[in-house]
C-alpha positions in Angstrom: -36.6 -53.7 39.7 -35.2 -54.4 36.2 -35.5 -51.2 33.7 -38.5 -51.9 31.5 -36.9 -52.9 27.4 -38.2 -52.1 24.2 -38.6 -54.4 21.2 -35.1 -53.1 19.4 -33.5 -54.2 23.1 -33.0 -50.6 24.6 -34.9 -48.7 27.4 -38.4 -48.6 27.1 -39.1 -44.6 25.9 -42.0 -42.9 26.7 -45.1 -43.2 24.2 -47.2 -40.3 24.6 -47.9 -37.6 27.8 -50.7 -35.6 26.2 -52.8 -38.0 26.4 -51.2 -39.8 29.1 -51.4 -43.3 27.9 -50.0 -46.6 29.0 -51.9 -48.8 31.2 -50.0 -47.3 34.6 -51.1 -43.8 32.7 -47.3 -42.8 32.8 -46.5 -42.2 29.6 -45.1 -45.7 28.9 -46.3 -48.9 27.6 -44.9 -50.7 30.6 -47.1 -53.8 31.8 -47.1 -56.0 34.7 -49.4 -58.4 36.8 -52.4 -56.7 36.3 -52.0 -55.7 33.1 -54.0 -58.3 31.0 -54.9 -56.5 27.9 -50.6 -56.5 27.5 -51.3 -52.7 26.3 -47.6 -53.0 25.1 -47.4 -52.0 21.2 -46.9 -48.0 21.1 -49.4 -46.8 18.1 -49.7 -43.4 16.2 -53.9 -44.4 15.7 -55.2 -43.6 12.5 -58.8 -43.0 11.7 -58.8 -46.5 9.8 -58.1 -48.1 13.1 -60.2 -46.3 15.0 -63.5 -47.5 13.3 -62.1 -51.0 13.1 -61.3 -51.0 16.8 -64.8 -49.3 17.3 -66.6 -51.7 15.4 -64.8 -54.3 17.2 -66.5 -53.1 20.5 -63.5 -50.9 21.8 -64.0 -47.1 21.2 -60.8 -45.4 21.3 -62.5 -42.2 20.3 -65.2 -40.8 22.1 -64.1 -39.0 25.3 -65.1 -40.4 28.9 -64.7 -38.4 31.5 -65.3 -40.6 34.5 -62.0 -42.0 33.6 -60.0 -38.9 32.7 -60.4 -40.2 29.5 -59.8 -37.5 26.3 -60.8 -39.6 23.6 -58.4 -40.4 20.3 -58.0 -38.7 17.3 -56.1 -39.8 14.5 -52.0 -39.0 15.1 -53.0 -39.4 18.9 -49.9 -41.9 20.5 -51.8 -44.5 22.3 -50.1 -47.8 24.4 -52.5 -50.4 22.8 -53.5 -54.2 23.9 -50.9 -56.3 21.8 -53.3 -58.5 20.7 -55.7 -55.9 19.2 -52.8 -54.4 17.6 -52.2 -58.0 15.8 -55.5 -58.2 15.0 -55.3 -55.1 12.8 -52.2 -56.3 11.5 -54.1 -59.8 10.2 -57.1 -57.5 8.9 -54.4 -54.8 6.8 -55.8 -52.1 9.0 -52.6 -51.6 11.8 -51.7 -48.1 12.9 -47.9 -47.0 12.5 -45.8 -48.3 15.7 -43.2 -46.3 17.5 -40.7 -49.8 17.8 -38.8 -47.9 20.8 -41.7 -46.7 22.5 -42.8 -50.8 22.1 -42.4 -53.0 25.0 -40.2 -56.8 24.6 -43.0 -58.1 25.7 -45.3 -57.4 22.6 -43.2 -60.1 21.1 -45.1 -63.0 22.6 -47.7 -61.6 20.5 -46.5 -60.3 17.2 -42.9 -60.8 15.2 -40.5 -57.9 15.3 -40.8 -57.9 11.3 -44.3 -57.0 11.7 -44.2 -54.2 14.2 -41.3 -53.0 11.7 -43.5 -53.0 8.8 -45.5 -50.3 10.7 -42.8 -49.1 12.5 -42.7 -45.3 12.1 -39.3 -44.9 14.0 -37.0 -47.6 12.3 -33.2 -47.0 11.9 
């Protein structure tokens, strides 16, 4: 198995433990088979993206507990579906994106310019 990359071309770094996030819930926005969301863009959420991803039928923020699911509150890390994240982007409401915490595969969705434009980690 081939270690997971990141959109600069490193290692793929962990996004966020507390809550665990990522769509294998280990931290990382790693993706695979049966991943189809592609939750693969590493977001600090913000409350202006949580009511536009609420109003877009997708609350991030109220807890569900059958799931082991804490709910989001703004400066909450959060592995998010690529697409959604573009989405925001188009609609001027993205969150900030940690671009090493961001996996390559994001790119089939969005341009590295744009995740850098949010990014919140850029060197």
């Amino acid at each position: 198995m081939t270690e997971a990359r990141n959109v600069l071309g490193g290692s793929l770094q962990i996004c966020c433990t507390s809550p665990m996030t990522g769509f294998y819930r280990d931290g990382c926005c790693n993706t695979g088979v049966g991943d189809i969301g592609a939750h693969v863009v590493c977001a600090q959420v913000t409350e202006q993206f949580l009511d536009y991803t609420r109003a877009q039928g997708n609350d991030l923020s109220t807890p569900v507990p059958a799931f082991d699911f804490p709910g989001l509150k703004p400066g909450d890390r959060w592995c998010l579906c690529a697409s959604r994240w573009k989405e925001a982007f188009d609609d001027g409401v993205a969150p900030p994106v940690v671009l090493a915490a961001t996996h390559v595969s994001a790119l089939e969705y969005v341009t590295l310019d744009e995740l850098k434009q949010h990014a919140i980690d850029c060197s």
